[in-house]
C-alpha positions as CSV (number, residue, x, y, z in Angstrom):
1,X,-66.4,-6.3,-81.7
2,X,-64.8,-9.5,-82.0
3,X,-61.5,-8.2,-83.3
4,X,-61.5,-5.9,-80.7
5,X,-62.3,-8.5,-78.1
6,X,-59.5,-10.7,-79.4
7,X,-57.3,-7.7,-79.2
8,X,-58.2,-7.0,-75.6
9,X,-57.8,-11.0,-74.7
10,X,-54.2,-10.8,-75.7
11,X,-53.4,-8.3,-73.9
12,X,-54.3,-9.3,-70.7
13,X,-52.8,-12.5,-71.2
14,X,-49.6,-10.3,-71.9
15,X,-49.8,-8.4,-69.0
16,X,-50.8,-11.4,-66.9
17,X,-47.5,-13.2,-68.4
18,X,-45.6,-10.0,-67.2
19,X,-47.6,-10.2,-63.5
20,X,-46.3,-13.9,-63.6
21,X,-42.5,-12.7,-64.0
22,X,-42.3,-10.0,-61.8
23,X,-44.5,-12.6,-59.4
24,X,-41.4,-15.4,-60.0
25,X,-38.6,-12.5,-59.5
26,X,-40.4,-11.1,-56.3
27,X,-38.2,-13.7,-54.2
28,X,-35.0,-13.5,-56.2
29,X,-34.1,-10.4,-56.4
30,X,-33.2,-10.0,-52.6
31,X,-31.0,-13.0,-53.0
32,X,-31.2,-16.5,-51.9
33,X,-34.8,-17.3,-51.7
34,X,-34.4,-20.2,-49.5
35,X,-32.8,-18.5,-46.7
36,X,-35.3,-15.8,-47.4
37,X,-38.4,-18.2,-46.7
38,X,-36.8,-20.4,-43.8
39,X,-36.8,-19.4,-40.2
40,X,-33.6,-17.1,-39.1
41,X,-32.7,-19.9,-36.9
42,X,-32.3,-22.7,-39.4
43,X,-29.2,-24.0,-39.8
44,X,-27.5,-24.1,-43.4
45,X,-28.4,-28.0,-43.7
46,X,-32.1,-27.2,-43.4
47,X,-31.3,-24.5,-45.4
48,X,-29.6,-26.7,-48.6
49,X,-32.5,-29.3,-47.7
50,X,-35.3,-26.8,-48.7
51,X,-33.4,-24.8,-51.2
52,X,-32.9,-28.8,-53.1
53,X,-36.7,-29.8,-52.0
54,X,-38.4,-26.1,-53.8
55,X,-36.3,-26.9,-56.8
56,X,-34.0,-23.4,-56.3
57,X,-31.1,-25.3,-57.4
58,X,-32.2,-25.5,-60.9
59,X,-31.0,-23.1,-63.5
60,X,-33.2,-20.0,-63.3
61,X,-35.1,-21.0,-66.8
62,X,-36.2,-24.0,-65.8
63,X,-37.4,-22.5,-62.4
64,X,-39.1,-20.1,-64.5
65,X,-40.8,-22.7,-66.9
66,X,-41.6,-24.8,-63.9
67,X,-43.7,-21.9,-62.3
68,X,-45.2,-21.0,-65.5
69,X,-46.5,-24.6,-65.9
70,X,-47.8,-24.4,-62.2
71,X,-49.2,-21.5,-62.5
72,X,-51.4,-22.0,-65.4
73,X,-52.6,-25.1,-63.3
74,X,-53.0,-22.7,-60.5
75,X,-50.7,-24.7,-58.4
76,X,-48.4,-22.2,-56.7
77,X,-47.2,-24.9,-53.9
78,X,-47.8,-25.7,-50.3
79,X,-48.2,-22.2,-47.9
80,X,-45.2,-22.7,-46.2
81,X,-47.3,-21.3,-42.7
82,X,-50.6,-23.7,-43.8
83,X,-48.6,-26.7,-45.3
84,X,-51.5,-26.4,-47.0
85,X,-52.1,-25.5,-50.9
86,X,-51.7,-21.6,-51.4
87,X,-54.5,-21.5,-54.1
88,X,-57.2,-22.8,-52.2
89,X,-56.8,-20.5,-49.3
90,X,-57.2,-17.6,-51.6
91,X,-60.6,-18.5,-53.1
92,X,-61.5,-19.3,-49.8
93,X,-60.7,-15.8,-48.6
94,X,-62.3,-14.1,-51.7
95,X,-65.9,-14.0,-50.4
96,X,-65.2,-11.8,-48.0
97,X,-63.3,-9.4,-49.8
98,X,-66.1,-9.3,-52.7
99,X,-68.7,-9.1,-49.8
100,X,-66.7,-6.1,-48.4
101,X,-65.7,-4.3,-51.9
102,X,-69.6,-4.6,-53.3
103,X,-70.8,-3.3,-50.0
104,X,-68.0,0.0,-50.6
105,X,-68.9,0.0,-54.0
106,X,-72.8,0.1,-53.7
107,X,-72.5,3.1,-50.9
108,X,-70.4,5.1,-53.5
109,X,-72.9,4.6,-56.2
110,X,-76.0,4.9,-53.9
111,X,-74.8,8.3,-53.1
112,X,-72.1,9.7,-55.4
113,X,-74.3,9.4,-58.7
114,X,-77.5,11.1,-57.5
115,X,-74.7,13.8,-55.5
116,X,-73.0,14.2,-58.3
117,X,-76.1,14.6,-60.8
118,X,-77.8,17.1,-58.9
119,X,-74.7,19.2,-58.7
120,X,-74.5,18.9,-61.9
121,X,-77.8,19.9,-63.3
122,X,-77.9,22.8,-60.7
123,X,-74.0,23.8,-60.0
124,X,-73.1,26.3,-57.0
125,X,-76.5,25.4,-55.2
126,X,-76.1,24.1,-51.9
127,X,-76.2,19.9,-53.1
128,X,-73.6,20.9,-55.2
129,X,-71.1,22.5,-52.5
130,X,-72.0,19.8,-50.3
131,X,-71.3,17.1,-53.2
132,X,-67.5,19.2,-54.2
133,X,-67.1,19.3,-50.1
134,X,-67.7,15.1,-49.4
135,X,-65.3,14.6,-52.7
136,X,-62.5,16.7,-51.4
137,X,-63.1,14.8,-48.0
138,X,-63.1,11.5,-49.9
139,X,-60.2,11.8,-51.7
140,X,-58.1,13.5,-49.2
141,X,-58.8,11.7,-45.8
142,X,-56.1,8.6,-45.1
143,X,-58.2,6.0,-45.4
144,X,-55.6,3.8,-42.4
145,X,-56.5,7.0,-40.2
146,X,-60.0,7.2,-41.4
147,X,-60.6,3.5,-40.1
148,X,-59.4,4.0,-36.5
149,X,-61.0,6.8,-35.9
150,X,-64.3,5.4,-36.9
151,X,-63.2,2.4,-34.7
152,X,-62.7,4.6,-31.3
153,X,-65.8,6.5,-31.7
154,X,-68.6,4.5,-33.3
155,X,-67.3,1.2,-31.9
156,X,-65.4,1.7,-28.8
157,X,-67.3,5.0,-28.0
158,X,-71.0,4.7,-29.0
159,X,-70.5,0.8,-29.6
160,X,-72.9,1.0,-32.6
161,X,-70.6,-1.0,-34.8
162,X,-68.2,-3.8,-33.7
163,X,-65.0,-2.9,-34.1
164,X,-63.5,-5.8,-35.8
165,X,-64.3,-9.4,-37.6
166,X,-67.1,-10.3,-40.2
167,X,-70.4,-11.8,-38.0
168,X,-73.8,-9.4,-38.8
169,X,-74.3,-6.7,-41.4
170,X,-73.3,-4.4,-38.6
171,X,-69.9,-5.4,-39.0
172,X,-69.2,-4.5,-42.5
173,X,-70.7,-1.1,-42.4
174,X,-68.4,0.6,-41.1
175,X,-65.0,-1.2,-43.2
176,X,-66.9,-0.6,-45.9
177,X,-67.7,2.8,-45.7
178,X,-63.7,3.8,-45.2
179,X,-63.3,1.3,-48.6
180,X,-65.7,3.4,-50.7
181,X,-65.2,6.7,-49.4
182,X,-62.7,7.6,-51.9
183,X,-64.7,5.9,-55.1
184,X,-67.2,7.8,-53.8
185,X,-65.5,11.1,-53.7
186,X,-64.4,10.7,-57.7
187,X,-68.0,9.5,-58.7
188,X,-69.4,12.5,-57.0
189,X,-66.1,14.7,-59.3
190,X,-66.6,12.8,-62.8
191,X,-70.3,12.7,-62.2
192,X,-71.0,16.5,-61.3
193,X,-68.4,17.3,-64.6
194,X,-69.8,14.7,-66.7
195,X,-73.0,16.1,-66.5
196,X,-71.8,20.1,-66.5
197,X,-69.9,19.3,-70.1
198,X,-72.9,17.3,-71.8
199,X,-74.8,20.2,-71.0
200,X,-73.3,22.2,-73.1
201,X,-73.4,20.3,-76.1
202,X,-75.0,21.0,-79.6
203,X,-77.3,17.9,-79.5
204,X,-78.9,19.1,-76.2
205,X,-79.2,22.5,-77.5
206,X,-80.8,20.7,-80.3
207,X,-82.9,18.8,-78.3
208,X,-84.0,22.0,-76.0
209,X,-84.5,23.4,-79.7
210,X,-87.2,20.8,-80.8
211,X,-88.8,21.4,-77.7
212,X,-88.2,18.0,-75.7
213,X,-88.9,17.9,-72.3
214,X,-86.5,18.5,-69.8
215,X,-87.0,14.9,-68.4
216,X,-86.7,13.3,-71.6
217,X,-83.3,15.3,-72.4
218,X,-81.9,14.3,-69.0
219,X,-83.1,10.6,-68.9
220,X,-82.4,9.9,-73.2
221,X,-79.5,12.2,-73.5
222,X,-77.4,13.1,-70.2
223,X,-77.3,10.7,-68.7
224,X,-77.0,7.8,-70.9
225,X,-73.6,9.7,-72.1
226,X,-72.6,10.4,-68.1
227,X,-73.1,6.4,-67.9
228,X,-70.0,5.6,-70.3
229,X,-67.2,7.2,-67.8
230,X,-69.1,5.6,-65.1
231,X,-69.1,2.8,-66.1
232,X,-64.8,2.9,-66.4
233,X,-64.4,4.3,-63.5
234,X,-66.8,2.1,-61.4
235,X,-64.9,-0.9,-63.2
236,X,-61.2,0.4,-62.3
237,X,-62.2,1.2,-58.9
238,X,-64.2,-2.4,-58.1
239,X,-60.8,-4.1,-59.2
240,X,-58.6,-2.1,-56.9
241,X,-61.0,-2.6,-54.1
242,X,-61.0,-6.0,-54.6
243,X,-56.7,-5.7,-54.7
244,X,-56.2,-2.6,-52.5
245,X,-58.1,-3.5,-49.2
246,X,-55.2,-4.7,-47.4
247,X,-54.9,-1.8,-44.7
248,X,-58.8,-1.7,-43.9
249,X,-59.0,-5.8,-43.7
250,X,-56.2,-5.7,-41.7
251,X,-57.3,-3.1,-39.4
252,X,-60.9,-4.1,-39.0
253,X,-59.6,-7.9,-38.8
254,X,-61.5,-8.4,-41.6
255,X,-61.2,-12.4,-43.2
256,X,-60.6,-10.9,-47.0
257,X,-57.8,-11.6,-49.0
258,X,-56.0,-8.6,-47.8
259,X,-55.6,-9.6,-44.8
260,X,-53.9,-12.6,-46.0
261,X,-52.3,-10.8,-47.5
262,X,-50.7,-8.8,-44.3
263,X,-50.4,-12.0,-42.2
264,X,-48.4,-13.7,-44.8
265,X,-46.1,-11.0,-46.1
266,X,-45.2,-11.3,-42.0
267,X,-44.5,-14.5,-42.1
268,X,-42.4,-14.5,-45.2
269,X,-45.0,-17.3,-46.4
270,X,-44.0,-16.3,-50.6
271,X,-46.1,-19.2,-52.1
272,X,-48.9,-17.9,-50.6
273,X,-47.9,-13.7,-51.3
274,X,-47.4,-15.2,-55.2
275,X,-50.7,-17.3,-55.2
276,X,-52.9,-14.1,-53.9
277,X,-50.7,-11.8,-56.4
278,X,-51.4,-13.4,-59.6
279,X,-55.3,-14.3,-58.4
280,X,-56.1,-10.7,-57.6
281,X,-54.1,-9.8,-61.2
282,X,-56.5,-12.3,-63.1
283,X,-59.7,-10.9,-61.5
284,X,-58.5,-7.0,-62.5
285,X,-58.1,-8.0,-65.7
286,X,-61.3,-9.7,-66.0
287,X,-63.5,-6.7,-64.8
288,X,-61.0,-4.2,-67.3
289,X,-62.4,-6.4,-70.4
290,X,-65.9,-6.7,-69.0
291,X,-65.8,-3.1,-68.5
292,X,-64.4,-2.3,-71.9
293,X,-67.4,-4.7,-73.5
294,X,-70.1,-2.8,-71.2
295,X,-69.5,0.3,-73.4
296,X,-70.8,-0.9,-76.7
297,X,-74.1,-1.8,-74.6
298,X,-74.4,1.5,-73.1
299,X,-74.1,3.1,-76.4
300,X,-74.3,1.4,-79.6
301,X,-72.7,4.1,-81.5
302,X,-69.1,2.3,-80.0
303,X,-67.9,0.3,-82.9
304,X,-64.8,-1.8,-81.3
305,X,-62.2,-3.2,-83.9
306,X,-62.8,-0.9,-87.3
């Protein structure tokens, strides 16, 4: 286990390296970064003044090293929007993005695993068609589109919901229902399949054999193995909600990192683009190796590192 948690440890900080270079290339590869950042209307003397002040004159190496030794201090420079640090603003944000992806997440567990269990354990009944129906829906519907439509009938319609900003509960149920309707349309899918392949398994004909009770078999045996591809999925799935929820903060004028995100990328803010990059990076790879270490608890037969 430790050998494979090593093993796992260096690979992230691998990938996180390669996050950091493509991250330090983002606003090179276009050209000159310093006319990139400035205003349109800035004159090439403000332009030289900021290109000498952000270091861009410096051989690319020493750019490189310099945002490497930054970055490690999470320093990614002043938002050039802000004139504020970048890295604080981020962390600041991240609240309401967690609040907002937990909320999506928990409405695609609360009713994709019980969906996806009963259509499982009784397939072609009428749970089950409406379980394959609500997971074709889920992973088909836009979720941009999704979102404004659920804005001009529930909150400009009805008014049940407001229609934009983070204030009561009322106001994230419906961002994150259009967040977790997909992650619950492929819990419903692995959990209904999950279930139907276990099934079929010698131990469970064994177990059926030695005359177990149905609830045993499912509680000991089905679902303890349907909770290992869970739990992958559900990890996968929490990162990119925490990293993928630009469009849905942005149209539900939700104060999550995502829509940060937007505003910056619109105002060609880059330290601030790079400082939300790399943080969202860090926190997938975090919740891949707690994932990945959530397997040997979930079944002890998972030997890591032999």
């Amino acid at each position: 286990m430790h050998r494979y948690l090593f093993s796992k440890l260096a690979q992230s900080l691998l990938l996180l390296f390669g996050v950091l270079f493509l991250v330090f290339m983002m606003v090179r590869v276009t050209g000159d970064p310093a006319a990139l950042m400035m205003p349109r209307e800035s004159s090439p003397e403000q332009i030289e003044a900021f290109r000498e002040e952000m270091g861009f004159n410096d051989p690319l190496m020493v750019q490189f090293g310099r945002f490497i030794v930054e970055a490690v201090k999470g320093d990614f420079g002043n938002s050039l929007h802000f004139k504020t640090p970048a890295m604080p603003m981020v962390v600041e944000r991240l609240g309401a993005t967690v609040e907002l992806a937990v909320a999506g997440l928990l409405m695609a567990m609360i009713f994709g695993i019980p969906i996806g269990l009963i259509g499982g354990f009784t397939p072609g009944g009428v749970t089950d068609n409406i379980g394959r129906f609500i997971a074709l829906m889920g992973q088909s519907i836009p979720n941009f589109w999704l979102g404004l439509m659920m804005i001009l009938y529930f909150g400009v319609e009805l008014g049940w919901f407001p229609t934009f900003g983070r204030d009561t509960w009322h106001s994230v149920v419906m961002p994150a229902f259009v967040l977790g309707l997909p992650v619950l349309g492929q819990i419903v899918r692995l959990t209904r399949s999950a279930v139907l392949e276990i099934r079929g398994e010698d131990f469970i004909r064994t177990a059926h054999s030695k005359g177990l009770e149905p609830k045993t078999i499912y509680t000991k045996h089905v679902l303890r193995n349907v909770a290992i591809p869970l739990v992958s999925v559900i990890g996968v799935q929490f990162g990119y909600m925490l990293g993928g929820s630009i469009y849905i903060e942005a149209i539900f004028s939700w104060p999550g990192m995502g829509g940060l995100l937007e505003q910056s990328i619109g105002w060609r803010d880059f330290p601030l683009v790079q400082a939300i990059a790399v943080f969202t990076s860090v926190i997938v790879l975090a919740l891949n190796i707690v994932t990945d270490m959530a397997y040997s608890i979930i079944d002890p037969r998972i030997r890591y590192g032999r």
